[in-house]
C-alpha positions in Angstrom: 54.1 37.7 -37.1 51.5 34.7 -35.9 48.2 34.6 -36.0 45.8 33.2 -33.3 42.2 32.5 -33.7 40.6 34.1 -30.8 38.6 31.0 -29.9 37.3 31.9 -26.3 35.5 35.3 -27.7 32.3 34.8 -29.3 30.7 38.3 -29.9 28.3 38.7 -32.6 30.4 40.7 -35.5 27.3 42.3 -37.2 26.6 44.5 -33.7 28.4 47.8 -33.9 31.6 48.2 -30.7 29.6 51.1 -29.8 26.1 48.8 -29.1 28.4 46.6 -27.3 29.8 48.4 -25.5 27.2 50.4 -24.3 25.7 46.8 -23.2 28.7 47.0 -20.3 28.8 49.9 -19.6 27.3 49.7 -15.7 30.0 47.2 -15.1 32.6 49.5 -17.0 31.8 52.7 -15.3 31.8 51.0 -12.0 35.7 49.5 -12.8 36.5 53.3 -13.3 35.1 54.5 -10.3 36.9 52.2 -8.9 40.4 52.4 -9.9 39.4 56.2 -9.6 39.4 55.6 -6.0 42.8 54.2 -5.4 44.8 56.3 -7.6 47.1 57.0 -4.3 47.0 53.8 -3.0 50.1 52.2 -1.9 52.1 49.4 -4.5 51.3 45.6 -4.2 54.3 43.7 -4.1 55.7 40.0 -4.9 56.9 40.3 -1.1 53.2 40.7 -0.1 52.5 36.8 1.0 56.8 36.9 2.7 57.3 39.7 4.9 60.0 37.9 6.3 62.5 37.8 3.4 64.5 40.8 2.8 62.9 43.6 0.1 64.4 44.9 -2.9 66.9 48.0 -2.8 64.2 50.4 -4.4 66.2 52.5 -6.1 67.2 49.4 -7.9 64.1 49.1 -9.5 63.6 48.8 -13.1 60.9 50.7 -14.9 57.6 48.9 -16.7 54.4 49.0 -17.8 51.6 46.4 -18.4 47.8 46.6 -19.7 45.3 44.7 -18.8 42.7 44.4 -21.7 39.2 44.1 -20.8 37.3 42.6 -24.3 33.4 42.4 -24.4 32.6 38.3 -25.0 29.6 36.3 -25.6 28.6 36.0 -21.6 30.3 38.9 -20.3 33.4 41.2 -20.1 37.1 39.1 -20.6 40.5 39.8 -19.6 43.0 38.8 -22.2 46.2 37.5 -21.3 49.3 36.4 -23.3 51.1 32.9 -22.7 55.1 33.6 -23.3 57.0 31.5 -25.5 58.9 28.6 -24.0 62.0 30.1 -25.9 62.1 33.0 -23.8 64.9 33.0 -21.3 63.5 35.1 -18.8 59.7 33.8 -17.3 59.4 30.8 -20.6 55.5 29.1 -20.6 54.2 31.8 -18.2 50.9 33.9 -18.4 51.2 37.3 -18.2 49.7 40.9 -19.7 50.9 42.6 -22.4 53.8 44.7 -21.6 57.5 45.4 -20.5 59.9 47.1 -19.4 60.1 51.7 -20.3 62.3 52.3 -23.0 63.7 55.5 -23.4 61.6 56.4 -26.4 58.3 56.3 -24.7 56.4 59.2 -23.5 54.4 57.9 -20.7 53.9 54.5 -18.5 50.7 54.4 -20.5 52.1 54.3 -23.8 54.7 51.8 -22.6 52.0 49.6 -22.2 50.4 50.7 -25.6 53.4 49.9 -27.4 54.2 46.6 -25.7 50.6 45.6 -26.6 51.0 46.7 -30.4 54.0 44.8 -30.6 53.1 41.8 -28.4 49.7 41.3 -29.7 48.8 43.6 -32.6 46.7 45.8 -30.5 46.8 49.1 -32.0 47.1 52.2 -29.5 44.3 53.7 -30.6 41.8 51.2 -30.1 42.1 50.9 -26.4 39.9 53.1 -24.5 41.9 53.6 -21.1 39.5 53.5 -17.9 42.1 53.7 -15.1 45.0 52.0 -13.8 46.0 49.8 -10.4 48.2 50.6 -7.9 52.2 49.9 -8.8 53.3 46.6 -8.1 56.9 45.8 -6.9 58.3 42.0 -8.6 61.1 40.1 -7.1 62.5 40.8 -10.0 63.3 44.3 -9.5 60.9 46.3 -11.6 58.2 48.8 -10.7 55.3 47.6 -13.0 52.3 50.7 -13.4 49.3 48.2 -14.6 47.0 50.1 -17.1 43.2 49.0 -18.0 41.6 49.5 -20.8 38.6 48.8 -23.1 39.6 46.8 -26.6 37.1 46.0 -29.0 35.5 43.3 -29.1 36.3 42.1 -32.6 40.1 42.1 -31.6 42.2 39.8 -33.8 45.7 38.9 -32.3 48.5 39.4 -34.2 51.4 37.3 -31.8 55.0 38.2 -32.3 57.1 34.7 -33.4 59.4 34.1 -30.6 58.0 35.8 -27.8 54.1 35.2 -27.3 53.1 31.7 -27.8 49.0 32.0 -27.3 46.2 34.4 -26.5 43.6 33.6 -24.5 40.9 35.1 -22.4 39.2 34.5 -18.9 36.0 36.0 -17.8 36.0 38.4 -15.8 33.8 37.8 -13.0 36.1 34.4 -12.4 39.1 37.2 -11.7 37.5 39.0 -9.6 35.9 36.5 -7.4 38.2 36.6 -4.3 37.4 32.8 -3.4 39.3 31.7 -6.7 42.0 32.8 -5.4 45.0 30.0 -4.1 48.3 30.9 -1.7 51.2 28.2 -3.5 54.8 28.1 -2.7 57.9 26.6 -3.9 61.4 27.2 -3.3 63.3 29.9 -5.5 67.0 31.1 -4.9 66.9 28.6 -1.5 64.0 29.9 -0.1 60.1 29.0 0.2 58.2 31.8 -1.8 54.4 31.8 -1.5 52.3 33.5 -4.1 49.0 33.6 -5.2 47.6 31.7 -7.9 43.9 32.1 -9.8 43.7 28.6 -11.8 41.4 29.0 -15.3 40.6 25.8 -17.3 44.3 25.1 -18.5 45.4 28.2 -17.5 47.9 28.4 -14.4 47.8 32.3 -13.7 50.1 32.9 -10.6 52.8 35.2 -9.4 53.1 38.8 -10.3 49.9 38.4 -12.7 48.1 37.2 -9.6 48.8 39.0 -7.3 47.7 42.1 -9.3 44.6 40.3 -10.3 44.0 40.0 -6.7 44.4 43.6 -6.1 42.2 44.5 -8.9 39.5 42.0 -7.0 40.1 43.6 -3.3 39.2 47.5 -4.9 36.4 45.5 -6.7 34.9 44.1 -3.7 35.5 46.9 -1.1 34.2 49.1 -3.6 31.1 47.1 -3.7 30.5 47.2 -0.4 30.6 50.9 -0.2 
């Protein structure tokens, strides 16, 4: 195991996680009436931004989970991401959540996405408080991901596992959920032009999969809003 200093968060240690949290917790509750809302909603999809190139066989699809951790920082509420190891054969440099594919052990999507968090990150289970989830999102490459959100304190030390996470980092929130951030890229994969979207921070290239269900996230943001 790897340490990372948590550079981006800057909360004040001496202030209880309760305190803090209750600090956030108009912008908290509102996420959860949110993602309350769209608990039937129909899945994203990589295949969103090309309707024109042929879908997935869905009963193909592979099983996973991912969480998105929400983290209290000094000028507002975070999303921590992890930044895969360039070692890793499948997706190597990319930013994603914690998270992976079901295994056969797990009980539940949700603790699939517990357990890939422990192990990715150190995050124990039982310090995530779970406030809702999106709606499913189909990758192009074949699996069905169910993407959890939850609370984590805000004292959160990674613990990275050698060989698979490279860096954690953090964006604010508000930038994620600010629609206008938001980019449509392409480039060609297997012989053909995909476009995805992309939602740039600092040094930090978030696109594909990630995006687009970062973009989702923001849509039931803003239409909830609005209502």
């Amino acid at each position: 195991m790897q340490r990372n200093k948590f550079h981006t968060l800057a909360a004040n240690p001496s202030v209880g996680h309760e305190r803090i949290m209750e600090r956030f917790k108009p912008e908290t509750d509102l996420i959860k009436s949110a993602l309350g809302s769209v608990q039937n909603a129909a899945s994203s999809s990589d295949f969103d931004l090309n309707p024109d190139q042929p879908l997935i066989d869905v009963t193909k699809l592979r099983d996973a989970a991912v969480l998105i951790p929400i983290i209290p920082g000094q000028n507002g509420l975070e999303v921590v991401f992890t930044k895969r190891s360039t070692a890793m054969r499948n997706h190597p440099g990319q930013i994603s959540f914690p998270g992976g594919k079901q295994d056969s052990t797990d009980t539940s999507f949700q603790h699939t996405a517990l357990r890939e968090a422990e192990e990715e990150i150190g995050l124990a289970q039982t310090d995530v408080k779970m406030i809702g989830a999106l709606p499913k999102h189909v990758t192009v490459t074949s699996f069905l991901v169910r993407p959890y959100v939850g609370l984590i304190p805000a004292d959160f030390s990674p613990v990275l596992r050698t060989g698979e996470v490279a860096e954690v980092f953090s964006a604010p929130l508000d930038h994620l959920l600010d629609p206008t951030n938001y980019l449509i890229e392409g480039r060609m994969w297997q012989g053909q032009k995909r476009q995805y979207f992309t939602v740039p921070y600092g040094p930090y290239y978030i696109w594909g999969a990630t995006a687009r269900m970062l973009r989702m996230f923001a849509d039931i943001m803003e239409v909830n809003h609005a209502h």
